[in-house]
C-alpha angles and dihedrals in degrees: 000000000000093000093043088047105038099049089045094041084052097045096048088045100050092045090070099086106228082057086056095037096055087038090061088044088044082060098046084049095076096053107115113255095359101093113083086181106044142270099277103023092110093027096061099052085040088060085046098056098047087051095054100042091046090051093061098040089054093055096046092050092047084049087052093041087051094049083044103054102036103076100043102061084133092060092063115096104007115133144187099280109023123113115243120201109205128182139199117309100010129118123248105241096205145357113308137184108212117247100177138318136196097260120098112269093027084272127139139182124237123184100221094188087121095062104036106359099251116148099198113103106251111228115222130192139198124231112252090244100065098024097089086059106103108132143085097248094036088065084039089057094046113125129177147058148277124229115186149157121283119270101282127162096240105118091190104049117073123170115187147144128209119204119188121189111259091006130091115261114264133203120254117206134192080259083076103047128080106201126226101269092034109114121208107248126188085357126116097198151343140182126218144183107236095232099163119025121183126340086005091064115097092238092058085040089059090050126104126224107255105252126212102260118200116175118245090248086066097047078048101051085045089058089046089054098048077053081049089056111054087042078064095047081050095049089047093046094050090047086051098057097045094047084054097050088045099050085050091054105033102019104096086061106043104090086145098066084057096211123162120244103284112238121179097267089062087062086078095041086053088052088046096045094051090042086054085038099054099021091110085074069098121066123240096180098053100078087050080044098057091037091074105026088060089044085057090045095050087059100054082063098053094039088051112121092194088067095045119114108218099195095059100024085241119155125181115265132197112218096188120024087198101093097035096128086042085084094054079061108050122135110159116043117194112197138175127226116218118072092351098063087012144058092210081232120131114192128181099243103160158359156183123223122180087348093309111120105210117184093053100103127095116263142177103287107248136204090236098035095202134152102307111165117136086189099079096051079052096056090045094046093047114064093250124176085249095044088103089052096042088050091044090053098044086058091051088063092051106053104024111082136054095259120153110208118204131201130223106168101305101331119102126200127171136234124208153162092224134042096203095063080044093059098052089040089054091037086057092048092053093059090050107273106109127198097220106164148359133206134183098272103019139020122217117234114200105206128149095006095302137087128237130198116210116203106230102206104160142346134208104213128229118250127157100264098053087043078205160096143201149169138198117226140181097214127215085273099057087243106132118228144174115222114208137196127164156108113337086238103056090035096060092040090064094040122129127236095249096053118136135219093011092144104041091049090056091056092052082041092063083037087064093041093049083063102046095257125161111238139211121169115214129227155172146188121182104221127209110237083241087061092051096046096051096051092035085068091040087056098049094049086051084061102053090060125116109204134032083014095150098048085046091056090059101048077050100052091044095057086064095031094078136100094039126181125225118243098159144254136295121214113218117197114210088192123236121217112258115296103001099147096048086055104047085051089052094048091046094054080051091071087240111132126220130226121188112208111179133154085217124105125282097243083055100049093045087050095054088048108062091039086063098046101239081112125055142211088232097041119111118220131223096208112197113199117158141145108202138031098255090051089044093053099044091047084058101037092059096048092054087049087055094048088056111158096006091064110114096025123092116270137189087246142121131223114193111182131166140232098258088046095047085056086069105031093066090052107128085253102048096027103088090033084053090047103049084052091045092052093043084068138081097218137021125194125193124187128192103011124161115238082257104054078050091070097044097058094052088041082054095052095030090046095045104024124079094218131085125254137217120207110201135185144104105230133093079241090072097050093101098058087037086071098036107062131080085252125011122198123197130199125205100225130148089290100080125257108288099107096045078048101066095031131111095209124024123201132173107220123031080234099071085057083082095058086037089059109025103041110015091034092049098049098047099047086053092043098057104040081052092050093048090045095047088048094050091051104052086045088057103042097052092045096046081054092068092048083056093046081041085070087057098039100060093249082282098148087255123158119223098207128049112272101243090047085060095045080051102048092084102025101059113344095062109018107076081073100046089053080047108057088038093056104036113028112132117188077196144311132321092237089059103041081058096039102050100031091183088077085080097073093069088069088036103063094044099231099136095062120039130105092279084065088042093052091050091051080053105053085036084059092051105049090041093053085045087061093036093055103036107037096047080048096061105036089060097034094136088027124097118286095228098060088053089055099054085042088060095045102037086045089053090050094050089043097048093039085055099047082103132022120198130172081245104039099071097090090046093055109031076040088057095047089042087056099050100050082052094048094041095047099045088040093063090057094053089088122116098001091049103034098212121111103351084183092074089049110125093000094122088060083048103044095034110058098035108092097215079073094054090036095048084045096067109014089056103051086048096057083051098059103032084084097055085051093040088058096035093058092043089055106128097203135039120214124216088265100058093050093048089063100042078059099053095045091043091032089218132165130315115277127247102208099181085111101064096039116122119263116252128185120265115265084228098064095040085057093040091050094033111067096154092062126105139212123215133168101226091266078174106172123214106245132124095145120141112256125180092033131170081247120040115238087249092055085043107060080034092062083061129090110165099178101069120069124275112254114209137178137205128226135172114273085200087058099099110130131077145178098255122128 
């Protein structure tokens, strides 16, 4: 670890340039007779500094190796060949292939949302050949190999054999393997075969290596001390010409400096003696500075109560304090959906019967938020006009899905595939029709104190082109019926005639979209035994057929799914987190731009959001769907074209892409066309998209872009964009901690990124650039003051103040301020930065920290050491040396210390002044019993008591500072910040910020240049069900028989070897 550690630590440290800088005058520091200052003055506070730094880094690496390490125990041990039991709920710790489970047909289910983000449940099979083996003895008698493809990142390809001994050899698919991440859902068991461990495994192949992150603040204040630099190679030339010129002129008569004959070699020692005399113009005590001020930073972050999730007892946590003023910059924000906008929680919220909405009133908020309208069972119960459609409906609900209910006593719970078919099931069963078995060919409904046993006799799958399902029942009656739900728009395509409240269902349907609902119209069609029968032959002889099957069963199941009748809609809720939708307005204030990454699909996406308000009603789309490279790139070529002038600016536009086009849009030829049309838009969305392709959107913007980027999820997914972005930010949320793992940063709900951006990262961001630039000007002005005392000195080398004073100027004098400010500097209040969200853009443009800022400190600390030397020199021309040189000093402390007041900052400061005049006067008493600096013996009798001193200590500060109130009050315009605090210290009314908002182009011309955008309502359907499986729906609920008892069987957890190769 040591030699991982060590080489990366040095390497990070020395590439900060003050490191670099006080290493290279370290070196010249050795150099016989160069070094006015010693041989280890600078060595010793450089060791220091590393120590420090790497001891920090060390504990924050062995924090983030702990919280590593302790959730993935499972995962120690296993290798290629052994057999792995897992069980529900856990998570698979490698790849695996599937050798049987305890489900019928050897299937199981697995919830992949750590891997892609969707939140439909995957069904897995095993082959027929391994499926009976289910004991003990039966793994301890397996015998054979695995061949299979090499390690790859593609989670949806799989290429295997598997060769048992004495049997033909048989082909695995990616239908038989469970991929490390995936975690076992509604399965007791399964076994599997380990094929891929570690790095080998798809998930690590999707994963991205950590970079070495520095904030831009750092790479800034780098560039500012190269300027400082060469200000110092400026200041050292210029002492060398005019010692030279000096010596020319004076030398002859100056015994008493006591200088050797200048030759030209002594030309470069004098260059080398002025660098080492002036090289603190750099601060050696800010890196140590900032060190702590961001540690104590980072702990206000994790000790904030606003950002602590009650539920969980979860606070915020900072994992690295090194990036802290990164989050008052960001610009692009990259975010997940599920379980970081989302709760992955579907829950049934509305719906519309025979043109009445229930659900719309207001109601007790409730922890679950589901469906609660008395109104609809009173209806029911009451013998209303609509009681017969309400009743209808509910049994929809009911029969029409592949849930799977289980008993435990008398309580019921239901397994699916998909939570959205769940939370209707559970929604009817709340309102009294409950879903209570399933055999193979009909499932029992319990409703007004009776059963009913619906006849499944076939039923027309869901797929993403159809956007629905349908079976086919014999009800209780005898009557037979097709149950429908599905899209709006393939429902109303397919409607009768006679159909009733169709407009009036349509209204209530763009009601649900308007708040972000998830939508399924319901249907029917009674159906003649001669229809059925008709269609029932045309089916069978579909599924006999060898080639184009799938797009056959759909013409098939179009040519029954026709005439419906209009029962109504349903409105599913994927819950958001608290507060989403506040947040994502705030941050968009902010000027900060969302991009929403998800593995999910794009019906889903657009649904969420809209739910979460980044999308609008009003807002027009750019939809990018494409197959190859050459359609890809003209899609994207033509809307650049329509965008015309406006590309390149920011637009209230959309642009929804999905994972294939994608593919082809960040080829090296599309990619920067692709770029310049993603960042003229307010919103992207980008839908099915591998862990990997994650990581390469956020490496384009953050790799061609100016602006820093935040990565965002909670899934191991994520991880990779995690990594990749100037700050990643991980939630721990229900998909492990990954994601909080390989974060810089770690929250518990998507709403305390608000607080994390707009307050701690403003702050931050305000209290460090004022700390870099307090330390650089008091650097400067006490070091320009010895190139002014160098004109009187004869260019000799000479220093103006005692050795140890200097040592101390940053140590002690000057540096409770400069903790202070970095601690405790508030732009403004808390309350503002969240109630006027456009103040953020004044951290986040950086233009309050660049070389233009720099160069003003710069010119400030000249003019001000101008004033410190020669003011206090004349004043005392005929007085005592020594005392104009503790005026100086004493004036440049009391300058530098009031470059900034803050409320908290007094102590700091008249604590400062107080602690030099002790030190001063008890210092000058240290000679002869002490023997350090017997020049400074008797000066406190002598400083003390004269009144030029007391004179020069507060007339001189003042001078200095007459000039920076002088060019505040003359300022023309105010900027928002500035009101803002007038408001707070007047408390005056609230703030209308219109004013200050950015500009955006209009929606009109947008519409008038655009002709290739689209409106849509969010018509979002409810749909995340599995579609293309190894097991068709129909196998499926026909593998299923709840009314027999559950067979189990027991083996041995500990069993986890085998004999395999």
């Amino acid at each position: 670890i040591l030699w991982s550690f060590l080489p990366r630590y040095l390497y990070l440290q020395f590439s900060k340039a003050a490191n670099a800088f006080f290493l290279f005058i370290t070196i010249l520091q050795q150099i016989p007779d160069v070094s006015p200052t010693g041989k280890y003055t600078t060595l010793l506070p450089l060791l220091i500094i590393l120590v420090i730094s790497g001891i920090k880094e060390i504990v924050e690496d062995y924090v983030s190796l702990l919280l590593l390490n302790a959730p993935n125990p499972t995962a120690l041990g296993v290798n290629v060949g052994d057999i792995v039991k897992a069980t529900d709920g856990q998570f698979l710790p490698a790849d695996v292939v599937l050798i049987s489970s305890s489900q019928p047909q050897a299937t199981c289910y697995v919830a992949t949302s750590n891997l892609d983000g969707e939140t439909n449940l995957k069904i897995r099979q095993a082959l027929l050949e391994t499926a009976e083996i289910q004991t003990e003895k039966q793994l301890s008698s397996l015998s054979g190999k695995i061949e299979c493809e090499g390690p790859n990142c593609h989670f949806n390809n799989f290429i295997g054999t598997l060769y048992l001994n004495g049997k033909s050899p048989v082909s695995i698919g990616p239908d038989q393997v469970l991929l490390r991440g995936t975690q076992l859902k509604n399965t007791d068991w399964i076994f599997g075969i380990v094929v891929y461990t570690g790095f080998e495994t798809k998930f690590m192949q999707n994963a991205v290596q950590s970079p070495l992150k520095r904030s831009r603040v750092e790479k800034v204040t780098n560039v500012q001390i190269l300027v400082l630099f060469l200000m110092l190679l400026v200041m050292a030339l210029v002492s060398c010409v005019g010692a030279a010129f000096w010596n020319g002129t004076y030398g002859e008569n100056t015994w008493y400096i006591g200088k050797k004959d200048h030759t030209s070699p002594s030309f470069w020692f004098d260059i080398l003696m002025f660098i080492i005399l002036y090289h603190n113009l750099i601060p050696i005590s800010l890196l140590v500075t900032l060190e702590i001020v961001k540690s104590i930073q980072a702990m206000f972050i994790n000790w904030d109560e606003d950002m602590h999730y009650e539920r969980n007892d979860v606070y915020a946590m900072a994992r690295t304090s090194s990036l802290n003023e990164e989050l008052g910059q960001v610009k692009y924000l990259f975010s997940d959906k599920t379980g970081t906008l989302t709760c992955n929680i579907m829950t049934f919220k509305k719906c519309t019967i025979a043109g009445i909405i229930y659900g719309d009133r207001p109601c007790p908020i409730t922890e679950s938020s589901e469906f609660s309208d008395p109104k609809l069972l009173e209806n029911f119960e009451e013998d209303h006009p609509t009681k017969e459609y309400i009743k209808e409906f509910l049994f929809l609900l009911s029969v029409c899905h592949t849930v799977v209910p289980e008993r435990d006593g008398n309580n019921i719970s239901y397994q699916a595939s998909s939570p959205d078919e769940a939370a209707l099931v559970k929604g009817a069963k709340k309102l009294g029709f409950v879903f209570t078995a399933r055999t193979p060919y009909s499932v029992t409904i319990e409703a007004m104190g009776e059963e009913f046993t619906f006849q499944i006799l076939n039923v027309l799958e869901f797929s993403s082109n159809r956007k629905r399902m349908s079976v086919i029942v014999r009800t209780p009656t005898g009557q037979l019926r097709l149950y429908c739900k599905g899209a709006d728009s393939v429902i109303y395509e397919r409607l009768s005639e006679d159909s009733l409240f169709v407009k009036e269902t349509l209204t209530h349907l763009e009601s649900f979209a308007r708040e972000g609902l998830r939508t399924l119209c319901i249907a029917y069609i009674d159906l003649t035994e001669l229809e059925y029968q008709q269609w029932l032959a045309m089916y069978e002889e579909v599924c006999t057929v060898v080639q184009d099957r799938a797009q056959s069963l759909e013409h098939c199941y179009d040519t029954i799914e026709k005439k419906f009748l209009l029962l109504g809609a349903t409105a599913i809720e994927d819950r958001l987190q608290a507060r989403v939708p506040e947040t994502i307005a705030n941050l968009l204030k902010a000027n900060i731009r969302i991009w929403l990454l998800t593995g999910d699909k794009e019906e889903t996406a657009v649904n969420i959001a809209y739910s979460c308000k980044l999308l609008s009603g009003h807002m027009p789309h750019i939809q990018l769907n494409a197959n190859s490279l050459e359609a890809t790139q003209q899609m994207i070529d033509q809307n650049c074209q329509d965008l015309g002038a406006l590309l390149g600016k920011e637009n209230d536009l959309a642009l929804i892409i999905d994972g294939k086009t994608l593919k082809h849009a960040l080829h090296f030829e599309v990619k920067k066309s692709f770029l310049n049309l993603a960042l003229s838009c307010r919103a992207v969305l980008c839908c099915r998209l591998s862990p990997l392709q994650k990581a390469e959107i956020v490496d384009l913007v953050k790799s061609h872009v100016r602006a820093i980027t935040l990565a965002i999820g909670d899934g191991a997914n994520d991880v990779g964009m995690i990594q990749t972005a100037h700050v990643g930010v991980g939630i721990s949320g229900n998909e492990g901690m990954q994601a909080t793992n390989n974060s810089d940063y770690a929250i518990a709900q998507f709403s305390h990124l608000e607080k994390l951006l707009l307050v701690h990262g403003a702050w931050s961001y305000f209290r460090v650039t004022k700390c870099v630039l307090y330390c650089f000007y008091k650097n400067v002005v006490l070091y320009i003051i010895e190139l002014w005392f160098a004109f009187v000195n004869g260019f000799s080398g000479q220093i103006l103040f005692e050795r140890w004073c200097i040592s101390l100027y940053n140590v002690i004098f000057t540096s409770l301020p400069t903790i202070t400010l970095g601690i405790f500097e508030q732009c403004c209040s808390q309350e503002s930065l969240l109630r006027y969200p456009q103040l953020y853009t004044i951290s986040q443009t950086g233009d309050i920290f660049n070389i233009k800022v720099l160069w003003i400190q710069c010119i400030n600390a000249f003019v001000h050491s101008f004033i410190l030397f020669w003011l206090p020199t004349k004043m005392l021309k005929h007085g005592n040396s020594f005392i104009v040189s503790n005026i100086c000093q004493r004036a440049c402390y009391s300058v530098s210390m009031m470059f900034f007041f803050l409320q908290f900052s007094h102590l700091a400061i008249w604590g400062s002044i107080l602690i030099w005049l002790v030190f001063f006067t008890v210092y000058s008493f240290f000679w002869p019993t002490i023997p350090i600096s017997p020049e400074m013996t008797g000066q406190a009798s002598m400083v003390l008591a004269c009144p030029y001193f007391w004179l020069g200590f507060f007339l001189v500060p003042i001078v200095c500072l007459i000039q920076n109130v002088i060019w505040k009050s003359n300022t023309c315009s105010r900027t928002l910040l500035e009101v803002v605090r007038e408001m707070e210290s007047s408390r005056g009314q609230e703030l209308d910020c219109s004013g200050f908002l950015l500009p955006a182009c209009s929606l009109y011309a947008l519409c008038a240049l655009t002709a290739s955008l689209c409106f849509a309502l969010a018509g979002g359907y409810a749909f995340s069900q599995v579609e293309h499986a190894v097991i068709s729906q129909e196998e499926l609920v026909r593998s299923y028989d709840t009314t027999k008892s559950k067979t189990r069987r027991t083996f041995s957890t500990a069993f986890s070897e085998s004999i395999f190769e």
